[in-house]
C-alpha positions as CSV (number, residue, x, y, z in Angstrom):
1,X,38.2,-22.7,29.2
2,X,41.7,-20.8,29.3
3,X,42.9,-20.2,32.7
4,X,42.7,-17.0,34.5
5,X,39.4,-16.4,32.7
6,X,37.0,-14.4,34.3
7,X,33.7,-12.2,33.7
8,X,34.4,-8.7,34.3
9,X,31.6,-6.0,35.2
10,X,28.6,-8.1,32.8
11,X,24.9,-7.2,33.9
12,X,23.1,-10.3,34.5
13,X,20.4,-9.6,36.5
14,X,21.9,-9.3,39.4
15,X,23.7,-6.6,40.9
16,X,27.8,-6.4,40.2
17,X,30.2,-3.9,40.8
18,X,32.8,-3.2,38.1
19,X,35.7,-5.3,37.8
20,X,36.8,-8.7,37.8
21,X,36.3,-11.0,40.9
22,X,32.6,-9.0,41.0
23,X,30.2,-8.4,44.3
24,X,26.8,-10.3,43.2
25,X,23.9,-9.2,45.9
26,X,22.1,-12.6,45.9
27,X,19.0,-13.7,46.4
28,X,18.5,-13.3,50.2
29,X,19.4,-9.5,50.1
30,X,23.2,-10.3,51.6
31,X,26.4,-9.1,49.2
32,X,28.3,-12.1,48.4
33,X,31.2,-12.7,46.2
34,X,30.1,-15.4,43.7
35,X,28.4,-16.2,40.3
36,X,24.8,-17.0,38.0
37,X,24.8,-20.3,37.1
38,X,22.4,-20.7,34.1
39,X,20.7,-24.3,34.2
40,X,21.6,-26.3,31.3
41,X,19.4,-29.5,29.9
42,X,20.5,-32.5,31.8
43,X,22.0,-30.5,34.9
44,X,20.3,-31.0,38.8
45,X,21.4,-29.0,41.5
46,X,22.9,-31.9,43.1
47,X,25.4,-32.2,40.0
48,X,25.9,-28.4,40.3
49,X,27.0,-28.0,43.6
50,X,29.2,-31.0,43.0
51,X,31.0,-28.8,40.2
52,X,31.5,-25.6,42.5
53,X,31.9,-27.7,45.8
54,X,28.5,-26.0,47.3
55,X,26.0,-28.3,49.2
56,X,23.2,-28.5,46.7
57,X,21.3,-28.1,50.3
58,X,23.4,-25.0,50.2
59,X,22.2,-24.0,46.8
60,X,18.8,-24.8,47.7
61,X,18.5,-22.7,50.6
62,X,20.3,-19.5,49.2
63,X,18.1,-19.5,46.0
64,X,14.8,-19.9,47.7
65,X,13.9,-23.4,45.9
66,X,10.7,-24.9,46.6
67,X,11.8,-28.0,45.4
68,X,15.6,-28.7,44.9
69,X,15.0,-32.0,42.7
70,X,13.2,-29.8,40.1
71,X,15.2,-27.1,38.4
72,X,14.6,-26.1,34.8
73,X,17.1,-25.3,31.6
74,X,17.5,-21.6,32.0
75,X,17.0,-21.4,35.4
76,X,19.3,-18.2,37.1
77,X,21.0,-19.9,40.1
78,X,23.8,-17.8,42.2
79,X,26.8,-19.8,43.3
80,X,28.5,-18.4,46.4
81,X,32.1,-18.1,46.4
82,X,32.9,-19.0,43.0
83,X,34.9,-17.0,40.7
84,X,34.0,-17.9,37.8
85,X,31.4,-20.6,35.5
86,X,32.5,-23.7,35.0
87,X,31.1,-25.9,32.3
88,X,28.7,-28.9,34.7
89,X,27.8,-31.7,31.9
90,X,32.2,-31.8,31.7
91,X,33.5,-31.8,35.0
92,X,30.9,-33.5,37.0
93,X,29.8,-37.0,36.1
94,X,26.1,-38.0,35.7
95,X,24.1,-39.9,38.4
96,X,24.3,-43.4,37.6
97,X,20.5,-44.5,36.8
98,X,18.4,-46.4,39.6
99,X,19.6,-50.2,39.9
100,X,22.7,-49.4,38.0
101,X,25.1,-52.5,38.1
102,X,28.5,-52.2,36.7
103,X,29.9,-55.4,34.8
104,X,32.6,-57.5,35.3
105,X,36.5,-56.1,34.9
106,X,37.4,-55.5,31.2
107,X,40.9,-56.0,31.7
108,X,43.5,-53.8,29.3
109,X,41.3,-51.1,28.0
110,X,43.2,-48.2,29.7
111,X,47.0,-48.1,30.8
112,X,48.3,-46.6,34.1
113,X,48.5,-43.2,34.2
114,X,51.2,-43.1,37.0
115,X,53.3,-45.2,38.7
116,X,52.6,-45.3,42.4
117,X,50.4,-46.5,45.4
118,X,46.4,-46.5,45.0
119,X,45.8,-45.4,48.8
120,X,41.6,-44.9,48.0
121,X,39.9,-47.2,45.8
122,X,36.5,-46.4,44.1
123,X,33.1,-46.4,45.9
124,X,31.1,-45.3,48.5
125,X,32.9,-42.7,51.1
126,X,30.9,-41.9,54.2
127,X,27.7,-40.3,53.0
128,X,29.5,-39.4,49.4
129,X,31.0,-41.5,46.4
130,X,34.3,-41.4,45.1
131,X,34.2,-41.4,41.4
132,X,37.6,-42.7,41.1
133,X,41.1,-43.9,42.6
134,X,43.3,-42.0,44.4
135,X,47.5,-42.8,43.4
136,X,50.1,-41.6,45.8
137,X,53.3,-40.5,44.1
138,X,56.3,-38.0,44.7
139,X,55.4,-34.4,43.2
140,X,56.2,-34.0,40.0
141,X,55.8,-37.7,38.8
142,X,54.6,-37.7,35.2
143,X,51.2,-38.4,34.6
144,X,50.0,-40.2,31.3
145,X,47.1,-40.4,29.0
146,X,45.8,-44.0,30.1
147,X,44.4,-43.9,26.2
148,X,44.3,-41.7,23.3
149,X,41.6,-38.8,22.9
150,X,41.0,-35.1,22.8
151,X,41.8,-33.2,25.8
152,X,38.3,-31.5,26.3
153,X,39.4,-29.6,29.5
154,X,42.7,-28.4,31.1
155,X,42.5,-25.3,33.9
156,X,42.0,-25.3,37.5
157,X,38.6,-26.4,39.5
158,X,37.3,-26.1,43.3
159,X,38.5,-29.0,44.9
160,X,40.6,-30.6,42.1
161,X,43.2,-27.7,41.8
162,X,44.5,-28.4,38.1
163,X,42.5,-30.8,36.3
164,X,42.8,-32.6,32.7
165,X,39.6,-34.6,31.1
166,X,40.6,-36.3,28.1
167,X,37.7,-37.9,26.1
168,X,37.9,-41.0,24.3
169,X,36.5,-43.5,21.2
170,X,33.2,-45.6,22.3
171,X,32.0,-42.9,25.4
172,X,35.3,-43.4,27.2
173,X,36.0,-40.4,29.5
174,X,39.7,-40.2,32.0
175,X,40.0,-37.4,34.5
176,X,43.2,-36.6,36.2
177,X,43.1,-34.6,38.9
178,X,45.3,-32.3,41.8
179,X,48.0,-31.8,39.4
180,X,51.5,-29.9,40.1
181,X,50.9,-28.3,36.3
182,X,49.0,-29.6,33.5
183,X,50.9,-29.6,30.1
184,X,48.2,-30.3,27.6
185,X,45.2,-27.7,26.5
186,X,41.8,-28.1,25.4
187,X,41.1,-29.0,21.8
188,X,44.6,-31.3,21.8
189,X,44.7,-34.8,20.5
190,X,47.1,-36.5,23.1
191,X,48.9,-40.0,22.4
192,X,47.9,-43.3,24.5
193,X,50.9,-42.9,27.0
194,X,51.6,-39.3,26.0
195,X,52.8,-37.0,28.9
196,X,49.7,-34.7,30.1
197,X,50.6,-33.7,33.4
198,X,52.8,-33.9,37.0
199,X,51.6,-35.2,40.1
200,X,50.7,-32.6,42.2
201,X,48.7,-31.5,45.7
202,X,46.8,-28.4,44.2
203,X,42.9,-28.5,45.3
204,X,41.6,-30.2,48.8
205,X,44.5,-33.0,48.9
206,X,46.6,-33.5,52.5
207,X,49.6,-34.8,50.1
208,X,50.5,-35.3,46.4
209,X,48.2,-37.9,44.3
210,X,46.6,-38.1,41.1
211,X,43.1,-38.5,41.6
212,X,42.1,-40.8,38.6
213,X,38.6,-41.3,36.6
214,X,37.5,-43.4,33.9
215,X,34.0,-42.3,33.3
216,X,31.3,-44.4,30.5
217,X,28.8,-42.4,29.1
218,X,29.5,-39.6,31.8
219,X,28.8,-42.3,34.7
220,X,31.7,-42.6,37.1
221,X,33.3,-46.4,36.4
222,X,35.5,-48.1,38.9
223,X,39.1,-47.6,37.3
224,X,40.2,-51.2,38.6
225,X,37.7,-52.9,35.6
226,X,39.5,-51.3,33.0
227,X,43.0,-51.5,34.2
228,X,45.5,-54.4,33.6
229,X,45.6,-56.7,36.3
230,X,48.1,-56.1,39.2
231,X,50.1,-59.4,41.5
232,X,48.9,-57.6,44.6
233,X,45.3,-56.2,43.8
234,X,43.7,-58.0,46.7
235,X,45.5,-55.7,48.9
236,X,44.5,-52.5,50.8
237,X,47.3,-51.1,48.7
238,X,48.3,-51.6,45.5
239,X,51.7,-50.8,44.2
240,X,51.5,-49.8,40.4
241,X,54.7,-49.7,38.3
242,X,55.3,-49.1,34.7
């Protein structure tokens, strides 16, 4: 998806006025800027409103659903406030099935992708999950591949800011997020190591991190299995260096 990119005066089924950044009159009756969603197989509304940072409550509410937990491929679904469609089965991973148990750590499968301080470790968050690590480092700190792949998106996202995925061999998935500028583009085989990005604070950050992700199978994994060991990863914070 090339940045910038938007949908400019396209009937589809809704009302929009001409131009770009349209006026969608959703389904209560109320003009609101935002978007139609088109269900895809595999998609819920909870994993939707994850991708456009909209309470699937939210979502629920606006489209008239009788039953948010049942949504069907091709299903119209406006999304309020969003500029644009983004692509759901990519940037949002998939619910972990029920009774899922993650193994033991699997040591050196992925490098570090920056050198810093992991300030917020995988897991549960309040009433949400955090699908991955959080890295404090000064803006601008290179970010790198943690393993070699195909960069299968690169452009800006609700609550990331500027966001790389990079898919890998075996299921492998790494997402790098809140960067300063990403320097890679979709469709580009990228180098284990390889420079992809700078840190950054773009998206809903308080200060510069890279917001890392290694995701099997589209499930969110905790980073810290697949990362080499560090002397002080008993800590609240752990210093990570090159």
């Amino acid at each position: 998806m090339a940045a910038g990119w938007r949908t400019c005066g396209i009937a589809v089924g809704v009302l929009l006025v001409s131009g770009c950044a349209p006026q969608v009159l959703p389904p209560n009756g109320h003009r609101a800027s935002g978007v139609v969603h088109v269900v895809k197989p595999g998609e819920t509304l909870y994993r939707i409103g994850r991708a456009y940072e909209v309470s699937h409550i939210e979502l629920a509410r606006i489209n008239r659903l009788r039953d948010p937990h049942h949504i069907q491929p091709g299903q119209r679904l406006f999304i309020p406030g969003a500029a644009r469609t983004v692509p759901v089965e990519t940037v949002t991973p998939a619910e972990p099935p029920e009774g899922f148990e993650p193994g033991g750590a699997l040591g050196n499968r992925f490098i570090w992708p920056v050198t810093g301080t992991v300030n917020s470790r995988f897991g549960p968050r309040g009433v949400a999950v955090h699908d991955g690590i959080d890295i404090a480092a000064p803006e601008g700190t290179p970010v790198r591949s943690a393993e070699a792949g195909e960069v299968i998106y690169s452009d800006q996202l609700r609550g990331y800011g500027n966001l790389v995925i990079v898919r890998h061999a075996g299921g492998f998935a790494t997402v790098y997020a809140h960067n300063q500028a990403n320097l890679v583009r979709e469709g580009q085989m990228v180098r284990r190591g390889e420079m992809i990005a700078r840190v950054g604070s773009t998206g809903r950050v308080t200060a510069p991190h890279l917001h890392f992700e290694i995701r099997k199978d589209n499930i969110a994994q905790d980073p810290l299995r697949y990362l080499p060991r560090l002397c002080c990863s008993g800590a609240a914070e752990v210093s990570v260096a090159d």
